[in-house]
N, C-alpha and C positions, 0 to 999 in steps of 0.2 A: 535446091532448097529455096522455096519462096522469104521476099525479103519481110520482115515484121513493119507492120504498119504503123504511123504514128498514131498517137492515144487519139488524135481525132479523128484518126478515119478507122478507130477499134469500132466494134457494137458494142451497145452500150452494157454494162453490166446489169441493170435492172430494167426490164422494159419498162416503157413508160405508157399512159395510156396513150399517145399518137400512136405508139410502136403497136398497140393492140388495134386501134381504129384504121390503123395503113395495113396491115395484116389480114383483116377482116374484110374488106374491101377489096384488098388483091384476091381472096378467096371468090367471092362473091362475082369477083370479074370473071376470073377464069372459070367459074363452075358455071358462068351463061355463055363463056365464049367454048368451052368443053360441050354445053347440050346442044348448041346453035350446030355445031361441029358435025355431031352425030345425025343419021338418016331419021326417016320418020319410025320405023320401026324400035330402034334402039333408043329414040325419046319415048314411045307409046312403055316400054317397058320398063325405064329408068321413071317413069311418072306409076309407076305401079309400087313402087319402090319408096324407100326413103333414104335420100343418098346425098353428100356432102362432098366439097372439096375442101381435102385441108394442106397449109404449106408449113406448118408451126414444124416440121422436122424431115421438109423435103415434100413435094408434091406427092397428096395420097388423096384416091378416092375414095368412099367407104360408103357401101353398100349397103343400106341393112332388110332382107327378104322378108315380106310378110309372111309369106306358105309356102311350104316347098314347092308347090310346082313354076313359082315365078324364082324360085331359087337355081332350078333346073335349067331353067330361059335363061337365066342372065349367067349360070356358067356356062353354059351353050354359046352365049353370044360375047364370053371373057374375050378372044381372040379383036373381036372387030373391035372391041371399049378400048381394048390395051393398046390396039395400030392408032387409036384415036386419039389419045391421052399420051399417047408415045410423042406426038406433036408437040406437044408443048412441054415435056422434058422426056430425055431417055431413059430416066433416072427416076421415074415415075412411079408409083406402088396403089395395087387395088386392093381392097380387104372387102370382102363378101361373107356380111354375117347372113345364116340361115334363121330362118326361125328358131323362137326361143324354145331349147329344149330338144334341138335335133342335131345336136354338134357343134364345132368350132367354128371358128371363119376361115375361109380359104385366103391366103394370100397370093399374091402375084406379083414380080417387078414385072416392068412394060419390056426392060431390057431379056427378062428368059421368054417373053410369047412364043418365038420359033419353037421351043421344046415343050407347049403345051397339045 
């Protein structure tokens, strides 16, 4: 059982706005240092796209597909995003909204890809 921390190295109860500007930033880093990552095909497609990193409850990437057939592409290409994104945590999660109006979002941890 891990030991309890004292009150000054708790997180804070209320964020504050640093805690939102240090948050946003980290996003921002990792979401250039995650496209830099990827080949050129997998930028060419993820630029087709409208897509985010977010860490507010654990690193997640979130997809969102203009038309099914770039929906098609990018779960096609789930496997290489997830070895990608697997880098920078294992603990990682991808959400793939399809277009409005054609279903749900596909989710993904990076940890289950071997059984996609």
């Amino acid at each position: 059982m891990p030991l309890p921390l004292p009150p000054e190295d708790q997180p804070p109860t209320t964020p504050t706005d640093v805690d939102a500007t240090l948050r946003r930033h980290l996003e921002l880093s990792t979401g250039k240092y995650f496209f830099e990552a990827c080949d050129g095909t997998t930028q060419a497609l993820l630029m087709t796209c409208g897509w985010t990193i977010s860490v507010a409850e654990g690193l997640m990437l979130v997809i969102h597909c203009p038309d099914a057939n770039t929906n098609w592409r990018v779960l096609n290409q789930i496997q290489a995003i997830a070895d990608i994104l697997a880098q920078f945590s294992p603990h990682a999660k991808i959400r793939v909204y399809p277009p409005l109006g054609q279903g749900g979002p596909f989710d993904l941890r990076v940890n289950e890809r071997s059984e996609v």
